[in-house]
C-alpha positions as CSV (number, residue, x, y, z in Angstrom):
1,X,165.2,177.4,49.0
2,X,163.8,180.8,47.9
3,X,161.2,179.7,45.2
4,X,158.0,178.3,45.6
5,X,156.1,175.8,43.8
6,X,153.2,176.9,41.6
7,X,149.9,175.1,40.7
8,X,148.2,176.6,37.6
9,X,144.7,177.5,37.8
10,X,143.2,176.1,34.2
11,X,146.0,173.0,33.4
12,X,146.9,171.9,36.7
13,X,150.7,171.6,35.8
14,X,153.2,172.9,38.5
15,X,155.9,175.0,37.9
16,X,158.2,177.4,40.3
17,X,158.7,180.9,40.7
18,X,161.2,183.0,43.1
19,X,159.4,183.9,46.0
20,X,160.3,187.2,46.6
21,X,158.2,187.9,43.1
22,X,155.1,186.3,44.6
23,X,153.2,189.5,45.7
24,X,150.5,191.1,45.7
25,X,149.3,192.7,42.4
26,X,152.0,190.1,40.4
27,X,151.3,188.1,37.5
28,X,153.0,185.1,35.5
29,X,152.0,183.2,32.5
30,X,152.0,179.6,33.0
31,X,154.4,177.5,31.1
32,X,152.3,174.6,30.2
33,X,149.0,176.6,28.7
34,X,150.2,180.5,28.8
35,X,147.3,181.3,31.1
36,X,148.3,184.2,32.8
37,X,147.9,183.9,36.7
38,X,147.5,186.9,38.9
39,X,148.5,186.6,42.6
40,X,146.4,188.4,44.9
41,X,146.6,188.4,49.0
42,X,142.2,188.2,48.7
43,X,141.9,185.8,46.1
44,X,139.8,182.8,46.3
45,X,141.5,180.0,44.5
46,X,142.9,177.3,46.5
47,X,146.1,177.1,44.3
48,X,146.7,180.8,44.7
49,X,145.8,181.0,48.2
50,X,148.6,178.0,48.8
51,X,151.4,180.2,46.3
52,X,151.1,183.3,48.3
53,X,151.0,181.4,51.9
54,X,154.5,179.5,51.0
55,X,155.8,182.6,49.3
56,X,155.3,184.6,52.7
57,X,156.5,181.8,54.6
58,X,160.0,181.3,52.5
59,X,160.2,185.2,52.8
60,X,160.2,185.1,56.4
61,X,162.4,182.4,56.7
62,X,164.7,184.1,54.8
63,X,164.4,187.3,56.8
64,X,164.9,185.3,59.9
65,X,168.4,183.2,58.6
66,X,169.8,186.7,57.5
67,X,169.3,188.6,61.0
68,X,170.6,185.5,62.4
69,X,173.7,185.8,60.7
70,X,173.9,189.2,61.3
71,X,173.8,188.7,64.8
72,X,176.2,185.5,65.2
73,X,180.0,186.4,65.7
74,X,182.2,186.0,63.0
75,X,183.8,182.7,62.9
76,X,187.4,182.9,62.9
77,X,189.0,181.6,59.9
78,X,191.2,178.3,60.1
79,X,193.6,179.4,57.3
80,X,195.5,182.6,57.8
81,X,197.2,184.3,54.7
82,X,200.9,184.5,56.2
83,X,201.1,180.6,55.0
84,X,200.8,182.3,51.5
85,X,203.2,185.2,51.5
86,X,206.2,184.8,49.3
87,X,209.2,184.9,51.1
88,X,211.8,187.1,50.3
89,X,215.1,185.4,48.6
90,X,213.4,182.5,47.5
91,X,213.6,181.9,43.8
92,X,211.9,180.6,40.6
């Protein structure tokens, strides 16, 4: 799961957003009453404060899951590609 959920600040409603966009200095407009949110590491509402913790934490999580696979040996495949090969003489 990369996206976080979202509580707006004026309506309440709860949408998502990806969250790699959740940064400081972004912004999105709510879908429910087009308020526009700003998303800021200081801020001091409760809803923002929970949207930038969960967007850091899905980050890193996904940071984490991508060196891992970079660091686990490549599976070898089951299904090798000489089952698939034409072979010669054979026809239509």
């Amino acid at each position: 799961m990369s996206s976080v959920q979202i509580q707006c600040t004026r309506c309440k409603g709860v949408f998502r957003d990806r969250a790699g966009r959740l940064q400081d200095g972004y912004s999105r407009q709510c879908p429910g009453c087009e308020v526009v949110l700003f998303f800021a590491e200081d801020s001091q509402h409760p809803f923002i404060k929970r949207a930038m913790r969960d967007a850091r934490k899905v980050r890193k999580e996904l940071r984490e899951a991508q060196a891992a696979r970079r660091l686990a040996p490549e599976a070898p495949t089951s299904r090798s590609s000489d089952g698939r090969r034409r072979t010669v003489g054979r026809s239509e």
